[in-house]
C-alpha positions in Angstrom: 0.0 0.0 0.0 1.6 3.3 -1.1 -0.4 6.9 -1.5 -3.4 4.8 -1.0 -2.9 2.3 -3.5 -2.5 -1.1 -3.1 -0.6 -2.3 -5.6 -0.2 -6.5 -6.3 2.1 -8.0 -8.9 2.8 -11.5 -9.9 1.3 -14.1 -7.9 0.1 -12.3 -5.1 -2.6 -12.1 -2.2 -3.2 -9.4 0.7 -5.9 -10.6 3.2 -7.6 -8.1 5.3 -9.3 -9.7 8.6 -13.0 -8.8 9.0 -15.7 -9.5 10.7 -18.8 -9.1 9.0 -21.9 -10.8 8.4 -24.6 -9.9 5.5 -26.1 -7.5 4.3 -22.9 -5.3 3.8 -21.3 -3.2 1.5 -18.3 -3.4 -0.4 -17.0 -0.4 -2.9 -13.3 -0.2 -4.4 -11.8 1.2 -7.6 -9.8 -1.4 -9.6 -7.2 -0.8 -12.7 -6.0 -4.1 -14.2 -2.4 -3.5 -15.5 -1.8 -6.6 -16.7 -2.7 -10.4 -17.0 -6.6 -11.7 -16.4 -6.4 -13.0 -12.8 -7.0 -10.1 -10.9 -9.8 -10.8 -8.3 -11.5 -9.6 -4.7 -12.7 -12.7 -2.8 -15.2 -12.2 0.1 -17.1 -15.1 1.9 -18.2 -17.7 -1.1 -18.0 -15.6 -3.6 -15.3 -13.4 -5.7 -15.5 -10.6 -7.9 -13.4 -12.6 -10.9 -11.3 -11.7 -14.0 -11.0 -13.9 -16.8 -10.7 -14.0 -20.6 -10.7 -12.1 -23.0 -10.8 -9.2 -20.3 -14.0 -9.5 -18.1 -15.5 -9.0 -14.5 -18.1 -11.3 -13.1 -19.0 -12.6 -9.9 -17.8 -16.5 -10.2 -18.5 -19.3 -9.3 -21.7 -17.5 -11.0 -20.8 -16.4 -13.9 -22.7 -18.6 -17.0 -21.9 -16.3 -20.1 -24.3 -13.3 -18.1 -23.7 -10.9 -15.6 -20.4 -9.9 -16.9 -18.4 -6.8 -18.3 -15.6 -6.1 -20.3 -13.5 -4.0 -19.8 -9.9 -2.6 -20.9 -6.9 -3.0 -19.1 -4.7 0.4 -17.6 -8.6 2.0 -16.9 -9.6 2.2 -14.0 -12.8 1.0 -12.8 -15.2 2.0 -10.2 -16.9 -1.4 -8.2 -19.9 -2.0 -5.6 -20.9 -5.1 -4.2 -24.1 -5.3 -1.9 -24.4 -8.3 -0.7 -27.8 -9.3 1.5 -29.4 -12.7 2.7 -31.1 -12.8 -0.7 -29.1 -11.2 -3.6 -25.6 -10.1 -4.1 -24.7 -7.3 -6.6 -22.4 -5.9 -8.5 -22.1 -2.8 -9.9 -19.4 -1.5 -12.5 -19.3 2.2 -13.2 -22.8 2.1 -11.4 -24.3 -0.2 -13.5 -26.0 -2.9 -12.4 -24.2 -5.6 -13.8 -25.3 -9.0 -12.4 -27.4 -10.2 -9.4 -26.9 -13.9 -8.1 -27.8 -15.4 -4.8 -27.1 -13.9 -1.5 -25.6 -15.7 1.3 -25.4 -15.8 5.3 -22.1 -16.8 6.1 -20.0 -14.7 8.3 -17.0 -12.9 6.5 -13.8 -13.0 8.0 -11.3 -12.0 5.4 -11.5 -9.6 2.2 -8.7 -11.1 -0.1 -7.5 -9.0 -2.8 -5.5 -10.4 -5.6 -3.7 -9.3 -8.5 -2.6 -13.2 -10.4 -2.0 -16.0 -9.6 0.0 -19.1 -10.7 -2.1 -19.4 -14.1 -2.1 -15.3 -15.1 0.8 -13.4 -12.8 -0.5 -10.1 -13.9 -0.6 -6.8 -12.2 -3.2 -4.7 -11.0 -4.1 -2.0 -8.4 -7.1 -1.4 -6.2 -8.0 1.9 -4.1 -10.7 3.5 -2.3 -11.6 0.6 -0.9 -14.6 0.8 1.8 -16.4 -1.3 3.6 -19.8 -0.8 5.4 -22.7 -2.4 7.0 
């Protein structure tokens, strides 16, 4: 983390400890520098990055509920997630509602590759609420 950036590169994770159970909210800016594996990972669920250059919220991603998007941009994210419905927002548009959940959150996990896609990316403004 420098000048309020957190900046990952390579095969890399940063876990921040929480404690936080649904409904909550979840806001950050993300710019992908490079590779496809950049991803946030909270309770079951992860805001993912995969080919050809998409965000979607896996495991539930089934060719909906996804966005391109271009890499060295950056890109502004929510996530409320509730008992019922989790969504995600890109640039304040709704981009994909799946299933809610009521497990407890302990960690936020942000990540920008891993041992598939290395890549780079950087993640900022990131809030957290109930």
């Amino acid at each position: 983390m420098e000048n309020g950036v957190l900046t990952g590169s390579g095969e890399s994770y940063i876990d921040f400890p929480v404690s936080i159970n649904p409904p909550f909210k979840l806001w950050f800016t993300i710019k992908v520098l490079e590779g496809i594996r950049a991803r946030v990972f909270f309770g079951p669920l992860s805001l993912a990055n995969g080919p050809p250059t998409s965000f979607f919220l896996w495991p539930w991603h089934e060719g909906e509920g996804l966005i391109k998007y271009e890499r060295n941009t950056p890109y502004k994210v929510a996530i409320f997630v509730s008992h019922k419905t989790v969504e995600l927002y890109v640039e304040d548009k709704l981009i994909a509602t799946v299933p809610g959940f009521k497990d407890h959150v302990d960690k936020l996990e942000f990540s920008a590759g891993d041992g598939w896609s290395k890549g780079s990316a950087e993640f900022r403004d990131i809030v957290l609420s109930k």
